[in-house]
CHARMM internal coordinates of N, CA and C (Angstrom, degrees):
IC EDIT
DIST 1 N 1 CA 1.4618
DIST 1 CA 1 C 1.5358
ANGL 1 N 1 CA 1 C 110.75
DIST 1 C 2 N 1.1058
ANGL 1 CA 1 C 2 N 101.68
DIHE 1 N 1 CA 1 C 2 N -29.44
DIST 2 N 2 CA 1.6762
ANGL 1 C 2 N 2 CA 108.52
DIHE 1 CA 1 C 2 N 2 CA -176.36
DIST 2 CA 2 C 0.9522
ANGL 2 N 2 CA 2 C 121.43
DIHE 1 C 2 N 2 CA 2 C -51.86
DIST 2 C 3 N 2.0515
ANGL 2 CA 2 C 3 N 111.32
DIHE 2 N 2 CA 2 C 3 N -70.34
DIST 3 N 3 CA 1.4399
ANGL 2 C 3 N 3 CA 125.58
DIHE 2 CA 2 C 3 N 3 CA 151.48
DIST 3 CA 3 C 1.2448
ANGL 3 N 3 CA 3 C 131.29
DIHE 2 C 3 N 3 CA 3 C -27.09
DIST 3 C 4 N 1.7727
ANGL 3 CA 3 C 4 N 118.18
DIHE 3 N 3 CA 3 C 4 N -44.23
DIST 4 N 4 CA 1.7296
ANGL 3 C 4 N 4 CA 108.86
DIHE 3 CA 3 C 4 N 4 CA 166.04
DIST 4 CA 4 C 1.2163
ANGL 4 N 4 CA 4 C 112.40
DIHE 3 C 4 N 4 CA 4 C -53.65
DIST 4 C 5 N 1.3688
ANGL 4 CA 4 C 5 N 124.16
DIHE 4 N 4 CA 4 C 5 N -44.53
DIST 5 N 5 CA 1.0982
ANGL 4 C 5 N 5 CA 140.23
DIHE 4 CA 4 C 5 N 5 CA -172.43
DIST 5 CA 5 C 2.0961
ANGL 5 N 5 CA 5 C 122.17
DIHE 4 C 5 N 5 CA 5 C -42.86
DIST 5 C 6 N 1.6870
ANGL 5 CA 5 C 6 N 74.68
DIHE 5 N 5 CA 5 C 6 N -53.25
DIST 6 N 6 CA 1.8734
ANGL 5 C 6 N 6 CA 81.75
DIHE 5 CA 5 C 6 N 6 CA 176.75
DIST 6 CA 6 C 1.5441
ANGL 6 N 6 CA 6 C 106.24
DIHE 5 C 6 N 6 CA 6 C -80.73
DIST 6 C 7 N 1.5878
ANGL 6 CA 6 C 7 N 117.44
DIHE 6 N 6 CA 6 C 7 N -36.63
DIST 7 N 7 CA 1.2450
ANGL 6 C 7 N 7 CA 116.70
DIHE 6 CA 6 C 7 N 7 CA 163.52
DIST 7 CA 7 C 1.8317
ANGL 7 N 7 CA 7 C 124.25
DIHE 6 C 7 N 7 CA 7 C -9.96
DIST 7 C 8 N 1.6137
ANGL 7 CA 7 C 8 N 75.23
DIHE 7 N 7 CA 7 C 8 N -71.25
DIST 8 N 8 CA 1.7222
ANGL 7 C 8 N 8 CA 102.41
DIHE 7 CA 7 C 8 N 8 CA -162.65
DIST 8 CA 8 C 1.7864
ANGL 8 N 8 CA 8 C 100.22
DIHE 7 C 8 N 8 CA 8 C -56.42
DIST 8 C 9 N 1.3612
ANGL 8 CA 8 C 9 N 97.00
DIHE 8 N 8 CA 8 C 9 N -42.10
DIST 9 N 9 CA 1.5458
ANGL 8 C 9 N 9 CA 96.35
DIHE 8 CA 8 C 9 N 9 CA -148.33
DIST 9 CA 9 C 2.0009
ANGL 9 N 9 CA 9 C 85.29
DIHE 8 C 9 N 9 CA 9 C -77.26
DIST 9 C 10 N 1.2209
ANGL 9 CA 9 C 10 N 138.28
DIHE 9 N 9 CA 9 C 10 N -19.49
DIST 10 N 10 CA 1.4512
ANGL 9 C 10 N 10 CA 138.35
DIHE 9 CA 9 C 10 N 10 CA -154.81
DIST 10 CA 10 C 1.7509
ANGL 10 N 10 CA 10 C 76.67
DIHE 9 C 10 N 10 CA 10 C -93.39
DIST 10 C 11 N 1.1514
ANGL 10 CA 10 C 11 N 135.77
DIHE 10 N 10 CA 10 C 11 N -50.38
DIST 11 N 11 CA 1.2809
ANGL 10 C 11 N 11 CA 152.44
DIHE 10 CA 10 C 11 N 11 CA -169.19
DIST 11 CA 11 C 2.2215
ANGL 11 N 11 CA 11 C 88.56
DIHE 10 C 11 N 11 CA 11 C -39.59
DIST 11 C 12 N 1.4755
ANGL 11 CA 11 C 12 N 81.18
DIHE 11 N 11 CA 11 C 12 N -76.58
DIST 12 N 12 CA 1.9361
ANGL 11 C 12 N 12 CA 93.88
DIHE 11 CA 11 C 12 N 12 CA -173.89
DIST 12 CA 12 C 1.7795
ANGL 12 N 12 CA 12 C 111.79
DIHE 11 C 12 N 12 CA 12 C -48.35
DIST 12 C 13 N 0.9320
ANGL 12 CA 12 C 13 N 79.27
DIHE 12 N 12 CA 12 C 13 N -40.66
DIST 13 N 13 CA 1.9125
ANGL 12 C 13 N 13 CA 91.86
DIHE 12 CA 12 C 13 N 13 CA 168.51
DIST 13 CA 13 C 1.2240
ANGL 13 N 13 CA 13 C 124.96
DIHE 12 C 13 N 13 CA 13 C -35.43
DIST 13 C 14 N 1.7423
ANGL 13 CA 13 C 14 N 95.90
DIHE 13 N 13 CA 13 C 14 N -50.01
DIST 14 N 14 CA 1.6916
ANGL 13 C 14 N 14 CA 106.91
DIHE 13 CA 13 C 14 N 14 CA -149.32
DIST 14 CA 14 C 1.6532
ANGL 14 N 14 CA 14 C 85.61
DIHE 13 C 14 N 14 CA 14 C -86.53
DIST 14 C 15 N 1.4756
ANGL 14 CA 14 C 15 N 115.10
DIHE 14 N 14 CA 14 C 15 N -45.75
DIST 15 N 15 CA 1.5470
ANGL 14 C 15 N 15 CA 111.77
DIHE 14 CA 14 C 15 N 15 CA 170.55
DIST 15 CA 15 C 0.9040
ANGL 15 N 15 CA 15 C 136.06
DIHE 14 C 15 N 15 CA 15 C -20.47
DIST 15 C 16 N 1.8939
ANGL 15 CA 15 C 16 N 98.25
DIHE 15 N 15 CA 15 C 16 N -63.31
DIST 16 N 16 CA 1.6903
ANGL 15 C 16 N 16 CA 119.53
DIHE 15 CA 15 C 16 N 16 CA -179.24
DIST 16 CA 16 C 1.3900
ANGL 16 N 16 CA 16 C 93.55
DIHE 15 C 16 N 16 CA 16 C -49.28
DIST 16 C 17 N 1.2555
ANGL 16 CA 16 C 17 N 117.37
DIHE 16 N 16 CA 16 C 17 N -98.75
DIST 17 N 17 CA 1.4326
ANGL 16 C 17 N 17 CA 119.64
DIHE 16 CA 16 C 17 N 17 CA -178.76
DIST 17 CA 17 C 1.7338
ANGL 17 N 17 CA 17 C 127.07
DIHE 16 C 17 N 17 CA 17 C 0.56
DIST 17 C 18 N 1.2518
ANGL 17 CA 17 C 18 N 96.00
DIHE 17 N 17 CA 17 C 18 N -54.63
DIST 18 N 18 CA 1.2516
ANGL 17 C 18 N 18 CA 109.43
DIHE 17 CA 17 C 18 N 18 CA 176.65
DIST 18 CA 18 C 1.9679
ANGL 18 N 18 CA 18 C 126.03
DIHE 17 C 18 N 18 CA 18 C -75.70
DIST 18 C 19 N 1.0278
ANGL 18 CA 18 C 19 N 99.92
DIHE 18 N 18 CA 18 C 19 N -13.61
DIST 19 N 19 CA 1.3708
ANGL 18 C 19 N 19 CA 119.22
DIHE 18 CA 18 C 19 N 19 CA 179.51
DIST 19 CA 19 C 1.7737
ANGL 19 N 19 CA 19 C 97.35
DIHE 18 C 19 N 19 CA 19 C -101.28
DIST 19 C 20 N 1.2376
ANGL 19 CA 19 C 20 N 135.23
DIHE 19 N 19 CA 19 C 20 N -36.93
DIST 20 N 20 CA 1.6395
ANGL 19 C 20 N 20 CA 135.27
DIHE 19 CA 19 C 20 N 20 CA -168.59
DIST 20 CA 20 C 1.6645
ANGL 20 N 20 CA 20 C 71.40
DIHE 19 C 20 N 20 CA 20 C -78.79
DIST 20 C 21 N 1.5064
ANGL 20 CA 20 C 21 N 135.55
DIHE 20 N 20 CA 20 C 21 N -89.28
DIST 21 N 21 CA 1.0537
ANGL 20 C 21 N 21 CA 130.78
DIHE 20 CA 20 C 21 N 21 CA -129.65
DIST 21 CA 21 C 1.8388
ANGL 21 N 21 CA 21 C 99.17
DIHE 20 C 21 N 21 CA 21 C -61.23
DIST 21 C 22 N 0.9178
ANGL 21 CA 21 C 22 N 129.12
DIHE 21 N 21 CA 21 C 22 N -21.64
DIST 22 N 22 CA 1.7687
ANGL 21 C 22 N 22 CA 147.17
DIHE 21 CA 21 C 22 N 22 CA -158.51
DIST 22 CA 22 C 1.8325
ANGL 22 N 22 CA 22 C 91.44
DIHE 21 C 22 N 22 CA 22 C -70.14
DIST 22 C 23 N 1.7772
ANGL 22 CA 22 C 23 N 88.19
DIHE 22 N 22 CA 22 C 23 N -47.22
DIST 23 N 23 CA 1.5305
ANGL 22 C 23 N 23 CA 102.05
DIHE 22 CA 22 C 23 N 23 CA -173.29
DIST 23 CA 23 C 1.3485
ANGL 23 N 23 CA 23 C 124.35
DIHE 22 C 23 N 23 CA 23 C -59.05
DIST 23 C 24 N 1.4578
ANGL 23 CA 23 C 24 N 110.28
DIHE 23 N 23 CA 23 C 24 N -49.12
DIST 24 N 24 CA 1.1827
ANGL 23 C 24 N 24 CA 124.07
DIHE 23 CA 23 C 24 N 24 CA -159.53
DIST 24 CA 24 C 1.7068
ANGL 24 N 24 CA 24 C 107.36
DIHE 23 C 24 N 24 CA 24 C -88.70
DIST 24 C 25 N 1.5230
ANGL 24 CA 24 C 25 N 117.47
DIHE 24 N 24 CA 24 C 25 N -10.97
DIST 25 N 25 CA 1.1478
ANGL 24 C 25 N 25 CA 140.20
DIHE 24 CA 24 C 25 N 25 CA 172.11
DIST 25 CA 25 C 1.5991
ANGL 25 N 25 CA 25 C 108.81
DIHE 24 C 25 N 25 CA 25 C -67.11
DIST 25 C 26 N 1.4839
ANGL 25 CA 25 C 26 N 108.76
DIHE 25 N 25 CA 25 C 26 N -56.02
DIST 26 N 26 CA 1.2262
ANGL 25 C 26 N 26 CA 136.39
DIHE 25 CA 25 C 26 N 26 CA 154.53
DIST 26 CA 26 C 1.7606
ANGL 26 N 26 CA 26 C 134.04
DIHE 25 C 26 N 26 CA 26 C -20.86
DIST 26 C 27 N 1.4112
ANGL 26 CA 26 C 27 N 95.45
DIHE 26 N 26 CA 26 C 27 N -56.77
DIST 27 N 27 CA 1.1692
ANGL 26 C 27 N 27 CA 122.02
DIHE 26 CA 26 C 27 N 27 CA -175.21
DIST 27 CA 27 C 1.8753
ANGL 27 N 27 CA 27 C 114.78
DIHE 26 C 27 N 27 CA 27 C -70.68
DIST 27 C 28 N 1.7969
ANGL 27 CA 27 C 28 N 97.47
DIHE 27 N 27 CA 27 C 28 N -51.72
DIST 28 N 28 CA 1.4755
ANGL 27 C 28 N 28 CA 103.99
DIHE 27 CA 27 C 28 N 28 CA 166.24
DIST 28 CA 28 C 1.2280
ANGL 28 N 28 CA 28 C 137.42
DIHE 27 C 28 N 28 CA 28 C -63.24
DIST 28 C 29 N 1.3904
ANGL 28 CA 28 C 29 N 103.85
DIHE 28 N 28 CA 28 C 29 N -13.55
DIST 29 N 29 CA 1.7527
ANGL 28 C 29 N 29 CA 102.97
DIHE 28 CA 28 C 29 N 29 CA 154.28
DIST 29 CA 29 C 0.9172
ANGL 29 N 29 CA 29 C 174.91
DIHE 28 C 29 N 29 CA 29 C -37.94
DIST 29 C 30 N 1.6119
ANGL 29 CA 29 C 30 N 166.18
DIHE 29 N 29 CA 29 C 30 N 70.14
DIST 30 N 30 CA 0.9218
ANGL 29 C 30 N 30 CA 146.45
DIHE 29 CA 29 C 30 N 30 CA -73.77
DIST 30 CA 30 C 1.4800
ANGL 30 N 30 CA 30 C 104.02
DIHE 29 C 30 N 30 CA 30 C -81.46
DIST 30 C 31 N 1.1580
ANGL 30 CA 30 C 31 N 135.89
DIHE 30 N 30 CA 30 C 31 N 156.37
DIST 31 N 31 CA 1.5918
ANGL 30 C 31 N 31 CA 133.41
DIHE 30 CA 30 C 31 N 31 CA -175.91
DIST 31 CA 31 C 1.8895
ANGL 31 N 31 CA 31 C 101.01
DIHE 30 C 31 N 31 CA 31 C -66.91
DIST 31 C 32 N 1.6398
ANGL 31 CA 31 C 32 N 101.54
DIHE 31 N 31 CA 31 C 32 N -26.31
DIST 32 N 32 CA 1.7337
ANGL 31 C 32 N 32 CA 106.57
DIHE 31 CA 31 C 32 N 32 CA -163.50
DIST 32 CA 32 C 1.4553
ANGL 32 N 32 CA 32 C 93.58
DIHE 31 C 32 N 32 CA 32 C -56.32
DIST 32 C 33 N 1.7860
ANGL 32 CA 32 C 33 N 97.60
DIHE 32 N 32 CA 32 C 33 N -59.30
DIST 33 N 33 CA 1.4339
ANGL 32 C 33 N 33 CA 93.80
DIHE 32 CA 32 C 33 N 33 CA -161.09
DIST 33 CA 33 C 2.0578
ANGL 33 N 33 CA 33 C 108.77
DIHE 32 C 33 N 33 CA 33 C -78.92
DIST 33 C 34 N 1.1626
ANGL 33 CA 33 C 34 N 113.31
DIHE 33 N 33 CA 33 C 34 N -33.05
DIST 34 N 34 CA 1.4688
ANGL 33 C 34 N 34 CA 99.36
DIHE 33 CA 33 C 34 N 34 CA 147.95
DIST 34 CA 34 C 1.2505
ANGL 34 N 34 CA 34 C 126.10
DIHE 33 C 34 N 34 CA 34 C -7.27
DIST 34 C 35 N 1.5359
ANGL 34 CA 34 C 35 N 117.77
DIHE 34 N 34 CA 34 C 35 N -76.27
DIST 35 N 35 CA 1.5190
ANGL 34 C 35 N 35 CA 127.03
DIHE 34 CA 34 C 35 N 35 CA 172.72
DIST 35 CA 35 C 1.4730
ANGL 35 N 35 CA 35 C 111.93
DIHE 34 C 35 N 35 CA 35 C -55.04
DIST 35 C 36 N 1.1482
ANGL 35 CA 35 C 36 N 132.60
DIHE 35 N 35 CA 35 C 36 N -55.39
DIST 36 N 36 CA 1.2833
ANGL 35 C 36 N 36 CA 152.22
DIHE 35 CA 35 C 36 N 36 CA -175.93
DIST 36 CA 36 C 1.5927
ANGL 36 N 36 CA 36 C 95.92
DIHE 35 C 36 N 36 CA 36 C -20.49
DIST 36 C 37 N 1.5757
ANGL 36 CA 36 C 37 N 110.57
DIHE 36 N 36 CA 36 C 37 N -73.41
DIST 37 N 37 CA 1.2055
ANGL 36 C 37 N 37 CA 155.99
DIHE 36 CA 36 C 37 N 37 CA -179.04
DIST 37 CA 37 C 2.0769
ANGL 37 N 37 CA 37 C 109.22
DIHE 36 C 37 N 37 CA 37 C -31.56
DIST 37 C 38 N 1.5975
ANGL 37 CA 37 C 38 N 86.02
DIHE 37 N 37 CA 37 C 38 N -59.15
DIST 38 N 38 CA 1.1591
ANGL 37 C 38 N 38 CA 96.59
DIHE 37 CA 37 C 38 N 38 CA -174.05
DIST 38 CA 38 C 1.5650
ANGL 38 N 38 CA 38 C 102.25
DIHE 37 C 38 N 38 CA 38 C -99.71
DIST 38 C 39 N 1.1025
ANGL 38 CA 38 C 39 N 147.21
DIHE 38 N 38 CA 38 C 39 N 33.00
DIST 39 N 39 CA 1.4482
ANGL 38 C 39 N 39 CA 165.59
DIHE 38 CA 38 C 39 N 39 CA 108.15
DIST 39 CA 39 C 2.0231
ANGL 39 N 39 CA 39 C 91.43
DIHE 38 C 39 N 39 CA 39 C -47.65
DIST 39 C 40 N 0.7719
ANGL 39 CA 39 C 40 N 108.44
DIHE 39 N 39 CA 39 C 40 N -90.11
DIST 40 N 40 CA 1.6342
ANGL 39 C 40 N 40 CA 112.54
DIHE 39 CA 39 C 40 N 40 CA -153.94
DIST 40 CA 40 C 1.3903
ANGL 40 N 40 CA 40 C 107.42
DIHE 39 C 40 N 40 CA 40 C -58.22
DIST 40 C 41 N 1.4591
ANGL 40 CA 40 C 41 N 110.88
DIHE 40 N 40 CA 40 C 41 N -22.05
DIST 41 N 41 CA 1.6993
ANGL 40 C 41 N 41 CA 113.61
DIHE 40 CA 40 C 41 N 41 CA 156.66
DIST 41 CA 41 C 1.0929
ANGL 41 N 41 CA 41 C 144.13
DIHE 40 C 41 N 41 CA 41 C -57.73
DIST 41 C 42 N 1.9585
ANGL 41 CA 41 C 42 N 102.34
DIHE 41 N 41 CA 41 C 42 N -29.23
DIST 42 N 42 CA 1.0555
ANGL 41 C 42 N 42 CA 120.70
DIHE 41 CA 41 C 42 N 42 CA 174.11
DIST 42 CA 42 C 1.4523
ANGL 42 N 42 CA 42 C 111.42
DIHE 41 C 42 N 42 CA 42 C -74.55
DIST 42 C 43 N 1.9083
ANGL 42 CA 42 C 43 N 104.17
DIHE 42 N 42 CA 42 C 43 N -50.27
DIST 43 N 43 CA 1.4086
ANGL 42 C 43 N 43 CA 104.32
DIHE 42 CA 42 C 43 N 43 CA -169.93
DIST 43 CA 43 C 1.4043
ANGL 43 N 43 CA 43 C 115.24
DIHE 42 C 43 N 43 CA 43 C -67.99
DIST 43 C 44 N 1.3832
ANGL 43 CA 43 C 44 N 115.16
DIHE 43 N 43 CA 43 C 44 N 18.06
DIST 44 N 44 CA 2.1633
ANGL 43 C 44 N 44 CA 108.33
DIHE 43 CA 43 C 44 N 44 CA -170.59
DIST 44 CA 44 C 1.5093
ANGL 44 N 44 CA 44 C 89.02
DIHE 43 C 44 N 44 CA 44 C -101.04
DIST 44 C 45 N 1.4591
ANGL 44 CA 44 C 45 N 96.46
DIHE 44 N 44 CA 44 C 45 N -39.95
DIST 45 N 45 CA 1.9859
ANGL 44 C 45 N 45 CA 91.30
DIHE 44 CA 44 C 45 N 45 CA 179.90
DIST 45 CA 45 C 1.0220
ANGL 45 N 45 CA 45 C 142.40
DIHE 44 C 45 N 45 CA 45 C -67.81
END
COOR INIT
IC SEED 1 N 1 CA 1 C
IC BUILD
């Protein structure tokens, strides 16, 4: 049980990581395609 345990939590980790770096990838973008982005966000909803 233990091992699932660290599993899971190394599991959420790798996410975090992956979601900050997603972000910050995110962020350097051009504002055009920024908008672009949030155009096609709007239109899925």
């Amino acid at each position: 049980m233990l091992g699932f345990k660290k599993r899971l939590n190394f599991q959420l980790t790798m996410l975090k990581s992956w979601v900050i770096i997603l972000h910050l990838r995110f962020l350097r973008m051009p504002e055009k395609l920024h908008e672009k982005l949030n155009e096609l966000v709007i239109e899925e909803s």
